[in-house]
N, C-alpha and C positions, 0 to 999 in steps of 0.2 A: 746178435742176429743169427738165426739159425739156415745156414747154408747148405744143400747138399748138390754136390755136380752132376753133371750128364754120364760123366765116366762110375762116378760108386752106384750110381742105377743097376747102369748096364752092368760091373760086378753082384751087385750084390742084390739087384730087384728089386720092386715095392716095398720090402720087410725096411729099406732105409726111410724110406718116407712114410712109411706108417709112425718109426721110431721116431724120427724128430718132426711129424707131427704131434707128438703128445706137448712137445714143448713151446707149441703153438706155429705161426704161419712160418713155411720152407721157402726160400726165397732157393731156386735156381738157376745154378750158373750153366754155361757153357761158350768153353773156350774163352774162361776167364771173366767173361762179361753175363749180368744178371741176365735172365731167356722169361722168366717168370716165379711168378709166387704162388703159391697150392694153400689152399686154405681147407678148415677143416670145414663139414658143411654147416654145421652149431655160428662158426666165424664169419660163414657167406650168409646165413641170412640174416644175422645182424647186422653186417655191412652194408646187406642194400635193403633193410628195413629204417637204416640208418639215410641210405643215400633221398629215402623215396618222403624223410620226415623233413629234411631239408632242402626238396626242390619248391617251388614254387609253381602253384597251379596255374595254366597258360590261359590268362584269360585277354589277351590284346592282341584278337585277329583280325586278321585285314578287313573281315566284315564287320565286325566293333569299332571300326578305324573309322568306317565308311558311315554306319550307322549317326554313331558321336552320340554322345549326351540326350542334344535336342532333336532326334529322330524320331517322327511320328512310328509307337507303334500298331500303328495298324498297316505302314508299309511305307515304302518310299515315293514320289512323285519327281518326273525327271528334272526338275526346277530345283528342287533339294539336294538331289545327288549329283550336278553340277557347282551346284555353289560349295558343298562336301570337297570334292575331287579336286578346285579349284584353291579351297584354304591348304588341303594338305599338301599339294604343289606350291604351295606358294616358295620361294626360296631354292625352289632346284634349277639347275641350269639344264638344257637337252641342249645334247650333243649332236 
């Protein structure tokens, strides 16, 4: 693990973290305990080109909720979206 503290910063400036960035991500401590991790920028956008291949696209919103399967689309009629609002309540308790 490549560690550099708050204190060899302040001695010795950036020139610390440039050098053990070569040897990849710097985990920083202060006052003993991790404070964060510096990554190069090559590292951060893998990471979140990483993070954005494994989220999953949000498709179940509350108007999909309300919609359902068997929703006319050419629009809702309030007969529909009672009997909708009424399935998906079913089982809740109000307080």
């Amino acid at each position: 693990m490549n560690i550099v503290t708050v204190a060899e910063i302040k001695r010795s400036g950036f020139a610390v973290l440039d050098a053990a960035l070569a040897h990849g991500p710097v985990h920083l401590m202060k006052r003993n305990r991790p404070s964060a991790v510096l990554l190069s920028p090559a590292d951060y956008a893998a990471l979140v080109a990483q993070a954005q291949r494994n989220t999953p696209a949000v498709t179940n919103t509350g108007l999909s909720m309300l919609l359902g399967d068997d929703a006319d689309p050419n629009g809702l009629d309030a007969e529909q979206l009672k009997t909708r609002l009424a399935s998906l309540n079913d089982g809740w308790v109000e307080r």
